[in-house]
N, C-alpha and C positions, 0 to 999 in steps of 0.2 A: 018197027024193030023192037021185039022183047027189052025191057027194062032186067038187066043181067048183074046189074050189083050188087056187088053180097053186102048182106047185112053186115053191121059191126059184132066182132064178138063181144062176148059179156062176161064181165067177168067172176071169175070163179067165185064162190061166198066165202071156200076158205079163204083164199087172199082179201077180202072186203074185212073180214073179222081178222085177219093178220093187221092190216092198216090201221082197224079200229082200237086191237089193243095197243099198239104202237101210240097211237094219237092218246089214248088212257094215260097212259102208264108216263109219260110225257107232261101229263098236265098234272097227274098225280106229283113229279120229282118237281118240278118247278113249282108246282103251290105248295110243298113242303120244305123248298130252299129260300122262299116267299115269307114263311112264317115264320121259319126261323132267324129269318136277316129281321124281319120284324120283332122276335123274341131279344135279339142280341142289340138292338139299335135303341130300341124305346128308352131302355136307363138315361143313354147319351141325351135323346131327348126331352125325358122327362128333368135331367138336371138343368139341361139348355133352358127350358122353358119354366123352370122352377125360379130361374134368375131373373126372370122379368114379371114375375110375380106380385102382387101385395099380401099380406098376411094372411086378409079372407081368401082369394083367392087358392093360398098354399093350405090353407084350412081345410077349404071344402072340394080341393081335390080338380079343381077348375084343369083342363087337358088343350082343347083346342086355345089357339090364339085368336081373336078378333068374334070368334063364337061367344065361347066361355069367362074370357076375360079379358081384358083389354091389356095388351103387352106396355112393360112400363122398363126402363132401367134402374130399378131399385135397387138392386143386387149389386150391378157394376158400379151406381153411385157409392154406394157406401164402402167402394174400396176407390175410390176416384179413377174409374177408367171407364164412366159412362161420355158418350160424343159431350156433353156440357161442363165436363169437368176433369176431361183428361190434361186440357192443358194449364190448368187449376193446381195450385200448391194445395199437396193434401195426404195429409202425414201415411191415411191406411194406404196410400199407393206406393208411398217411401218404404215403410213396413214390407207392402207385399212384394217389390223388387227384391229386397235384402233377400228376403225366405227362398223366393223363388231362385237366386242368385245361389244360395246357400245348396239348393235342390241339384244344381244342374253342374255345379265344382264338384260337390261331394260324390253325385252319381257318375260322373264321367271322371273323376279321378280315382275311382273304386273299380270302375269296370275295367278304365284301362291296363291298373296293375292287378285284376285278378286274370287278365288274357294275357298278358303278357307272363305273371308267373305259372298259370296254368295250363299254358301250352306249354313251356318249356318241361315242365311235371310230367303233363299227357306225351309229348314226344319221349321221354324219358321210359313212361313206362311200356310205350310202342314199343322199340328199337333195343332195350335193354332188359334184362334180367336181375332181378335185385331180391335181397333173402338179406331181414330184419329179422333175427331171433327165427320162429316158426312162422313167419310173414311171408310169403311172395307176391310177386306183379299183383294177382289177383285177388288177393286178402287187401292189401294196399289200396287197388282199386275201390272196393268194397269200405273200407277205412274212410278214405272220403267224403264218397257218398253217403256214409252210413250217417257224417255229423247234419244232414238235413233232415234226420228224425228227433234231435234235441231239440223239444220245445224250447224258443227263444227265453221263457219267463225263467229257463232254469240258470239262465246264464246272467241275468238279470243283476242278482247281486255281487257276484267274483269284479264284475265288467265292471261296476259301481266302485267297489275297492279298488280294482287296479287302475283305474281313471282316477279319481282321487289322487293316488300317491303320485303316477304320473303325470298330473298338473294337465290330463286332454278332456276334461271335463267342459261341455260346453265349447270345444274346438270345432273347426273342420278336420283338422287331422285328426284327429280321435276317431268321428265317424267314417273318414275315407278307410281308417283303418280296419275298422272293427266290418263297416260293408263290405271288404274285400275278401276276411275271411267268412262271411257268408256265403259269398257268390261262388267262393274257388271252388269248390265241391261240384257246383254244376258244368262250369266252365273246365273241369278237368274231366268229366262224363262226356261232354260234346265234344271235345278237341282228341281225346284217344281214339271214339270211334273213327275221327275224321281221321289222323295218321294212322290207324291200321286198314282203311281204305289204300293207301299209297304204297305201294311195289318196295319192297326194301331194296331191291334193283337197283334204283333212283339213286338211292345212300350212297350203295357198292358203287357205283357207276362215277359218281362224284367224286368219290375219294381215289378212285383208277385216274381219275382227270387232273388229280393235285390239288380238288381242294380238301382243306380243313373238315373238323365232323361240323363246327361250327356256320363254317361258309358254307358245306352241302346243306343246312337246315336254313340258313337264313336266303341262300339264293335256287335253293333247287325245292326242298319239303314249303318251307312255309310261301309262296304265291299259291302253288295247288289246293294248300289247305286255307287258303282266304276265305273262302263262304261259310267254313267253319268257325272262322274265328271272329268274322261278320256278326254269325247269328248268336254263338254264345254272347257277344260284346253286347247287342240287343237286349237279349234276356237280360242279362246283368245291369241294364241300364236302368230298363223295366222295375226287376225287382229292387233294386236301390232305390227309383223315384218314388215306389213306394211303399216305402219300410218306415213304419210310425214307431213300433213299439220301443226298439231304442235311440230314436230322435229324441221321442218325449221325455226318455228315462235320462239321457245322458246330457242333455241344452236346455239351456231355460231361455237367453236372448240371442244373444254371437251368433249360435251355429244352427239355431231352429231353424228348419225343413218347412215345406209347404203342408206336406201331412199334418204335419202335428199344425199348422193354424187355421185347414181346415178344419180341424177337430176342435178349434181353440172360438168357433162363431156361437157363443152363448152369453147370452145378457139378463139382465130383471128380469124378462118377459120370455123367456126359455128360447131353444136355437131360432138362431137368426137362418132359417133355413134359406134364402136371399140370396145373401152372400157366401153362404156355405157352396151354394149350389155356382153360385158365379167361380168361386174359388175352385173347386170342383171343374170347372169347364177349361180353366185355364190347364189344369194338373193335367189332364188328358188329351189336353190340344196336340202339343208338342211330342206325343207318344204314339196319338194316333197318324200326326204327320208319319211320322217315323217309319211304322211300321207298315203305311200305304207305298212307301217309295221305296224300303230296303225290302218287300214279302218278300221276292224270288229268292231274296241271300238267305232269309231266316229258312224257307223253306228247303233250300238246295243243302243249307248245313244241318238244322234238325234229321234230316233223310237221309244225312252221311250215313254209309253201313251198318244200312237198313236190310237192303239187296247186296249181297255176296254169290 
């Protein structure tokens, strides 16, 4: 009996060059998301391993670990939180509590009262209508934002006098204060987009139910705009932990910041690059935690009324 099976077909060369640019184009976007996690990672790196350093090493640029140079705790020693001397009395680690302690009151007592005044702001100029002189909603808005184009160095000295007379020189409350109006500007930018996202429906609907304008924002507007006030609170955190120029200008012991004594690792023999770079690892530890475990909030609120 005849052999009657048909051949397999074959297929077409467009489809083969369809597959092939697919397979391209594919290895192209991944070795170009490859390079860039590469591009954005190394600093983290390079400081990590700047901290286990010896001088020559940090001299001549030494990269791989156990290649180029032999890993040592230099860095964490001479803040005493290397494994030999963390449970060791040892003043630079008393030191870098204080600062770091100083780091994380000040940024989280800044952030908290720039979200909390700045959503009530931002809801304010959602829901209402307001006319300063020749001012409305949107000049106002504008207003703002506008104080994040005054170079900090201009404000420099006024801040210096008015510190002085009010005795917050060298305070934490000085700086919680003065961070908070830095940040409010942005955290009023993120929180209006996020309630002009929201149905003023919701408002009307609430106040037909009996409640208050008060209770409709605290039990109806503000859980919706949570991711918003998430990711501003983020940002805010960020930029407070690390704002050096008026740390350094307004504390000399009390209230110094971790910035300012990263900046402060110079001796006879010029930066202690060591511990600058250990100190440095620490500052970014607790930031990057942060922002690996809240991305979805920072991203769901930055993207607030993006898409209308």
């Amino acid at each position: 009996m005849a052999n009657t099976a048909a051949a397999a077909p074959i297929a077409p060369p467009r489809d083969t060059a369809f597959k092939a640019t697919v397979v391209l184009s594919r290895v192209l976007i991944y070795g170009a998301l490859v390079l860039w996690a590469f591009i954005c990672l190394f600093p983290i790196y390079w400081t990590l391993s700047t901290s286990m350093k010896s001088a020559v090493d940090v001299t001549q640029g030494h990269l791989l670990p156990w290649l180029d140079f032999q890993p040592d705790w230099k860095g964490w020693r001479s803040l005493g939180l290397s494994p030999d001397t963390i449970f060791a009395t040892s003043t630079a680690r008393d030191e870098f509590l204080a600062r770091f302690t100083n780091s994380v009151i000040t940024s989280l007592g800044a952030s908290f009262l720039a979200v909390v005044i700045g959503s009530l702001a931002a809801y304010g100029l959602s829901r209402f209508q307001y006319k300063f002189a020749w001012m409305r909603n949107r000049d106002i808005s504008f207003f703002f934002l506008s104080q994040l184009i005054l170079p900090p160095v201009v404000l420099a000295l006024p801040f210096l006098v008015l510190y002085r007379e009010l005795a917050l020189l060298d305070s934490r409350i000085g700086l919680i204060l003065l961070y908070t109006l830095t940040v409010l500007p942005i955290v009023i930018w993120i929180m209006r987009d996020q309630f002009d996202t929201i149905p003023t429906e919701l408002d009307e609907a609430a106040l037909v139910d009996g409640l208050s304008l008060w209770g409709a924002f605290w039990h109806i507007i503000l859980p919706i705009a949570l991711p918003g006030m998430v990711a501003a609170f983020i940002l805010s955190l960020v930029l407070c932990w690390n704002e050096y120029f008026f740390a350094a200008l307004l504390t000399s012991s009390d209230a110094k910041t971790l910035p300012v004594m990263v900046a402060s690792q110079t001796g006879s023999q010029g930066i202690n690059w060591w511990s600058m770079a250990a100190l440095s690892t620490t500052a970014i530890a607790p930031l990057a935690v942060i922002g690996i475990f809240l991305e979805r909030y920072i991203v769901k609120g930055l993207t607030a009324g993006s898409v209308k």
